[in-house]
KEKOL-175188 format. One line per field, with one value per atom (N, C-alpha, C): residue number from 1; atom name; x, y, z. Coordinates in steps of 0.2 Angstrom, whole numbers. Layout:
! residues N
n	c(NUM_...)
atom	c(CA_...)
c1	c(X_...)
c2	c(Y_...)
c3	c(Z_...)
! end
This chain:
! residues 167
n	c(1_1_1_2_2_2_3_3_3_4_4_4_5_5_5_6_6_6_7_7_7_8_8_8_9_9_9_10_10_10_11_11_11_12_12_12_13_13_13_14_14_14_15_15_15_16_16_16_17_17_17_18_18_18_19_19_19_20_20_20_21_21_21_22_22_22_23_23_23_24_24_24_25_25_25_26_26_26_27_27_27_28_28_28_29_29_29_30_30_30_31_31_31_32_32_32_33_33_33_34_34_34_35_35_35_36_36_36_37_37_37_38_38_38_39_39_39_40_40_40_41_41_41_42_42_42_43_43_43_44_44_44_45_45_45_46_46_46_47_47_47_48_48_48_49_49_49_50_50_50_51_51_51_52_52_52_53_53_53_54_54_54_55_55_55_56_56_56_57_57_57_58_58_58_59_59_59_60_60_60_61_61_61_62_62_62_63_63_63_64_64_64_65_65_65_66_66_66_67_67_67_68_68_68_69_69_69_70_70_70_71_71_71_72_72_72_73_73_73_74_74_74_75_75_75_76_76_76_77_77_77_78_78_78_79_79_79_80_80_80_81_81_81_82_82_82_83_83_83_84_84_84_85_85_85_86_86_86_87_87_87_88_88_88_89_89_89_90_90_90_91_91_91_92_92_92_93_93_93_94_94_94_95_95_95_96_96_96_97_97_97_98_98_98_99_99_99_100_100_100_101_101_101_102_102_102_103_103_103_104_104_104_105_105_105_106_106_106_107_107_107_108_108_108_109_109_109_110_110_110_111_111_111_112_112_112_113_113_113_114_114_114_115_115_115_116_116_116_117_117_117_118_118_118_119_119_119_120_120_120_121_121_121_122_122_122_123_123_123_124_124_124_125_125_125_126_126_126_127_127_127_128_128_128_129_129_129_130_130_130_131_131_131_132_132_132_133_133_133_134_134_134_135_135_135_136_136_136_137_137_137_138_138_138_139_139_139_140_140_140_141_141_141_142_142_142_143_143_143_144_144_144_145_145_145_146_146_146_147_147_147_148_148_148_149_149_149_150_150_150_151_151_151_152_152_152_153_153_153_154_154_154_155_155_155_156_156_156_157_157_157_158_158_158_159_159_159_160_160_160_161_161_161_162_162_162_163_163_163_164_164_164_165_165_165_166_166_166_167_167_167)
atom	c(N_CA_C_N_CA_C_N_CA_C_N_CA_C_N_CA_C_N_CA_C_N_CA_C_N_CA_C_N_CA_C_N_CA_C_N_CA_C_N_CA_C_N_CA_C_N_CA_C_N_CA_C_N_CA_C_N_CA_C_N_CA_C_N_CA_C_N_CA_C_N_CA_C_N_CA_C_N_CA_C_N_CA_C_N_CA_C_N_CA_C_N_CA_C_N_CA_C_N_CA_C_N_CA_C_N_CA_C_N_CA_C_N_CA_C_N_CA_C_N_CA_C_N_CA_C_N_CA_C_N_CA_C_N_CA_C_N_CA_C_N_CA_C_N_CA_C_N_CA_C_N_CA_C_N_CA_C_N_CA_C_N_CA_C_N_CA_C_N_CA_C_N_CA_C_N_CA_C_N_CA_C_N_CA_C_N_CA_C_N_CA_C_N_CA_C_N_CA_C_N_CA_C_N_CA_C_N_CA_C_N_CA_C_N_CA_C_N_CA_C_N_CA_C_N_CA_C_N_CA_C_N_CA_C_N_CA_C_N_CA_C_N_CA_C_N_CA_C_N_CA_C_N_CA_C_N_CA_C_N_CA_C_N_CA_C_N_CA_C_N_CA_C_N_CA_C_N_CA_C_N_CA_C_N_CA_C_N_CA_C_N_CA_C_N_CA_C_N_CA_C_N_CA_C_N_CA_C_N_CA_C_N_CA_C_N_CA_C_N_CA_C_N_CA_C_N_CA_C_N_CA_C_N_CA_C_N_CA_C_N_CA_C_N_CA_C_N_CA_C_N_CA_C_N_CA_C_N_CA_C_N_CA_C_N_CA_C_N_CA_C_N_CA_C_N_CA_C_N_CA_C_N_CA_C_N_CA_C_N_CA_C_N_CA_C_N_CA_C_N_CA_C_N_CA_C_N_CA_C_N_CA_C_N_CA_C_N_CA_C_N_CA_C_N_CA_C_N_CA_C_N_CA_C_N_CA_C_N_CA_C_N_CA_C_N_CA_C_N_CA_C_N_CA_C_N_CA_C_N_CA_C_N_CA_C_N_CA_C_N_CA_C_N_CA_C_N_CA_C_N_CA_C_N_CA_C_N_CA_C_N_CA_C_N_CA_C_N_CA_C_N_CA_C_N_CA_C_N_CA_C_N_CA_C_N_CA_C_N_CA_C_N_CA_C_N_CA_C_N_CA_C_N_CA_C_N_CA_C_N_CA_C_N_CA_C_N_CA_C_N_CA_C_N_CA_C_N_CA_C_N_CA_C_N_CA_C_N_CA_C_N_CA_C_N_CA_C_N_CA_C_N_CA_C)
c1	c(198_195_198_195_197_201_204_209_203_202_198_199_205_206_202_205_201_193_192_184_182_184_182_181_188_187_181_181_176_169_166_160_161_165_166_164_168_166_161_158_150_146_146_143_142_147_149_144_146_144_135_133_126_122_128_126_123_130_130_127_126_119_112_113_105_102_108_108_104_108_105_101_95_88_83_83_77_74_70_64_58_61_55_51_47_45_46_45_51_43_38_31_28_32_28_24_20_16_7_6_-1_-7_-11_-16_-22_-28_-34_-36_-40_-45_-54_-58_-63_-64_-65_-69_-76_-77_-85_-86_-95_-98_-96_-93_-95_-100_-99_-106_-106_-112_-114_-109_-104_-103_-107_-110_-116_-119_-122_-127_-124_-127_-121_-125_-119_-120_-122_-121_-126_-125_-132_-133_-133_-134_-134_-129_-128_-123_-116_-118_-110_-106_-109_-106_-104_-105_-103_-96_-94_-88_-82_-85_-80_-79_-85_-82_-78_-74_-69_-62_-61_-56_-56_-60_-58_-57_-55_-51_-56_-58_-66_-62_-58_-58_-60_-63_-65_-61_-64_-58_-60_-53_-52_-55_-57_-62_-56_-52_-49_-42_-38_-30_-28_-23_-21_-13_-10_-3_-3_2_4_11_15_22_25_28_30_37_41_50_54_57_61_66_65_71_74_78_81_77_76_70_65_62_55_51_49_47_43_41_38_34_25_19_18_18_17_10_7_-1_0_-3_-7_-11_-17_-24_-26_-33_-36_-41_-42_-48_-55_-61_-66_-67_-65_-63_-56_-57_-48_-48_-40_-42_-42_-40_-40_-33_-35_-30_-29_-26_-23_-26_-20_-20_-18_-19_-18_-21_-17_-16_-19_-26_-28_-26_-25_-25_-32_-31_-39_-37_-31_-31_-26_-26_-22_-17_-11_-2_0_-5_0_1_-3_-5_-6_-4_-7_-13_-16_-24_-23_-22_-23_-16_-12_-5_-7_-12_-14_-16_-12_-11_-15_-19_-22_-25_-27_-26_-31_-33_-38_-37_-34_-32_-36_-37_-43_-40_-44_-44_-49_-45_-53_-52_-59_-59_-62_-61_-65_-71_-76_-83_-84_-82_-84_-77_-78_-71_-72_-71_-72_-70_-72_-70_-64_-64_-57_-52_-49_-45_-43_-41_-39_-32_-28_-23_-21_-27_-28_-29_-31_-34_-31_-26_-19_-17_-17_-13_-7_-3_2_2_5_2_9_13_16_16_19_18_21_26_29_30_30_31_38_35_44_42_48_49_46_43_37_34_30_25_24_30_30_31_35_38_30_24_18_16_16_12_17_10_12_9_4_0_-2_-2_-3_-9_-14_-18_-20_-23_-24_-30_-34_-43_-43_-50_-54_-58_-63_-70_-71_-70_-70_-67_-61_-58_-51_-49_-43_-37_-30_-24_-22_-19_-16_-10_-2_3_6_7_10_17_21_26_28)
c2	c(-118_-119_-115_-112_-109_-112_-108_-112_-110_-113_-113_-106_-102_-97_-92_-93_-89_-88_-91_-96_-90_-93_-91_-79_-79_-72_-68_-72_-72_-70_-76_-76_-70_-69_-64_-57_-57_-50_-48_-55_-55_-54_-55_-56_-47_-46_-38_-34_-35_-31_-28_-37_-34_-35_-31_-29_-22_-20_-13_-10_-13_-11_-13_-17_-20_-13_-10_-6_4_4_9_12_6_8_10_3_4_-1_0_-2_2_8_13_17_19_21_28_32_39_42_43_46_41_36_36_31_25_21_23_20_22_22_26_27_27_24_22_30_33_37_36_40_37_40_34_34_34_40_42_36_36_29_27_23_22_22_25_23_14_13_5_4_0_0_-3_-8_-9_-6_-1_2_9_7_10_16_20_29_31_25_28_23_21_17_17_11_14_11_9_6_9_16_18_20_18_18_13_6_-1_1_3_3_8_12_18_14_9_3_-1_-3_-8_-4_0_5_6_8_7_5_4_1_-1_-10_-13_-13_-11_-14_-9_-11_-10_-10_-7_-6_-12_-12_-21_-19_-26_-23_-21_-21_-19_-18_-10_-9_-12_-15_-17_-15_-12_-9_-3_0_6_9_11_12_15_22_25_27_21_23_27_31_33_31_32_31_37_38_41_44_50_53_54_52_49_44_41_38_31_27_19_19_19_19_12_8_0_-1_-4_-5_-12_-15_-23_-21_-27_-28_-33_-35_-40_-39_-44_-43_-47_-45_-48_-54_-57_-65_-66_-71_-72_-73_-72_-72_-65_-58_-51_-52_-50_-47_-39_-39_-30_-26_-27_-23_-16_-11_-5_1_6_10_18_18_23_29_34_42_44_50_54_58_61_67_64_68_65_67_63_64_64_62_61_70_71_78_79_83_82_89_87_94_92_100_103_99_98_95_86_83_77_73_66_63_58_58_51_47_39_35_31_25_20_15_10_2_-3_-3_-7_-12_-17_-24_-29_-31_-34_-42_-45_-50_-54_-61_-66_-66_-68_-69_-72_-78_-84_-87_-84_-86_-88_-91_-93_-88_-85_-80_-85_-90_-93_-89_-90_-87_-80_-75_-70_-68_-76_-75_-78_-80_-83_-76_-68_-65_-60_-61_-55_-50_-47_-41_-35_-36_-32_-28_-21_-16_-10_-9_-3_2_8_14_19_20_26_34_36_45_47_52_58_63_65_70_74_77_82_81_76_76_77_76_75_82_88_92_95_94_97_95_88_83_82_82_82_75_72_69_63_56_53_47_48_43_36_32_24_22_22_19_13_10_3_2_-1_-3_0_-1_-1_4_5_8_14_17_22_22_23_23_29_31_38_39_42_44_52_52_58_62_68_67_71)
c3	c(-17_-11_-6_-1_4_10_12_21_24_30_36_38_39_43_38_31_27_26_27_28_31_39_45_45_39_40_36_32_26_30_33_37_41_46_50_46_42_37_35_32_30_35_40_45_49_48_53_47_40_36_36_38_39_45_49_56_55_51_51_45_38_35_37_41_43_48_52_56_52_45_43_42_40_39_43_47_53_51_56_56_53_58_60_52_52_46_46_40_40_42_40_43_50_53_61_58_62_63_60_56_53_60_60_68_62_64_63_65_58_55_55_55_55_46_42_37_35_30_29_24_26_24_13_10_5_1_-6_-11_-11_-14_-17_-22_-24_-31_-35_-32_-35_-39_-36_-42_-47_-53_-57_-58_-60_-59_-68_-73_-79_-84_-87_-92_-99_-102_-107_-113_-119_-123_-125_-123_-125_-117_-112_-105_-105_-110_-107_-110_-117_-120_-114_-112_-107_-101_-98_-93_-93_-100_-100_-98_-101_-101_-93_-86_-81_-78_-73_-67_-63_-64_-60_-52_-50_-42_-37_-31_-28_-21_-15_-9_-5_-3_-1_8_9_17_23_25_32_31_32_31_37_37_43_46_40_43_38_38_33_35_30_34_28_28_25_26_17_19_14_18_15_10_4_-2_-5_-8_-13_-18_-18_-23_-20_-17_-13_-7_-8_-1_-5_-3_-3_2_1_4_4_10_11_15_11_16_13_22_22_24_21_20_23_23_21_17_13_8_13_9_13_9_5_-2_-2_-4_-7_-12_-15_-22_-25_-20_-26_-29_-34_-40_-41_-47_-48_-42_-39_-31_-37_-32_-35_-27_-27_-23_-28_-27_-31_-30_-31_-28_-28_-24_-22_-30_-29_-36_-39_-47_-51_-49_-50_-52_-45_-40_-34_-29_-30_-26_-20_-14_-8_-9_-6_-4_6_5_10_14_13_16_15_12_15_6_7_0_2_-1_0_-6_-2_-8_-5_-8_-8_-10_-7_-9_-12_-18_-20_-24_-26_-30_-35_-36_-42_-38_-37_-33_-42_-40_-44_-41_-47_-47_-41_-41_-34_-31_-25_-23_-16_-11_-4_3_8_12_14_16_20_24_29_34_33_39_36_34_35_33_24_21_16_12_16_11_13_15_17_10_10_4_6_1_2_-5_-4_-9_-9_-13_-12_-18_-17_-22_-21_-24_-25_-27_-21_-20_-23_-27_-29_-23_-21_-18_-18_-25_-26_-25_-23_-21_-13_-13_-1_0_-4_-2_0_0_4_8_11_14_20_24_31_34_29_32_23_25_20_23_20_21_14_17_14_15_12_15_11_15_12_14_12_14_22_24_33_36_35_39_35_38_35_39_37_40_39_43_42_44_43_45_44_48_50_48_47_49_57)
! end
């Protein structure tokens, strides 16, 4: 067991320590504040694009989620190797599952300096709209360096609306 003085230095220590790592991150995001984008109107997912009995088998294999209705933050930090894409949502149900941060292109590529992605989710069949704090989503994904060394500009869309950051 500890003396009180040693106690007291111990806290002190601990305490200082995470003054000054709490200080090295930030807050602040390493691409700036996500600013509302206008987003062009969606297809239906509804209506399926081909039928038929050997389109059922290549549907399983796909990713059924769809974009979740409203981004609500997005914040882009920096790590070692690359950077961590943070979007919150709201869904329009609650209740989504296998969140997923899809890319526009494969492998994480920016077009045109601009990386974008589309947050979507698989909802259950029947599920209740309930509060929008019931249908919150948190979603992240990670960038290698290679992929940023183009990108000047990384966007997040959903139902409704798009996020966009800068550097």
């Amino acid at each position: 067991m500890q003396r009180p003085d040693q106690m007291r230095k111990t806290i002190a220590l601990m305490l200082i320590s995470t003054l000054v790592l709490g200080g090295c991150g930030g807050v602040r995001s390493w691409f700036g504040g996500g600013r509302e984008v206008q987003t062009a109107e969606p297809g239906n997912p509804l209506i399926p694009t081909s039928s038929g009995m050997m389109s059922l088998n290549a549907a399983r294999a796909v990713y059924r989620g769809n974009p979740v209705g409203q981004i609500t933050a997005l914040n882009v930090e920096r790590i070692p190797g690359g950077a961590i894409i943070r979007v919150e949502a709201v869904a329009d149900r609650q209740g989504p599952f296998n969140v997923r941060m899809v890319p526009a292109t494969t492998a994480d590529t920016p077009q045109n300096g601009v990386l974008a992605y589309t947050l979507a989710a698989e909802l259950p069949r029947r599920s209740p709209v309930g509060t929008p704090a019931t249908r919150r989503i948190v979603a992240a994904h990670y960038v290698a360096d290679d992929a940023l060394d183009g990108t000047s500009e990384i966007r997040v869309s959903g139902a409704r609306n798009t996020l966009s950051s800068r550097r």
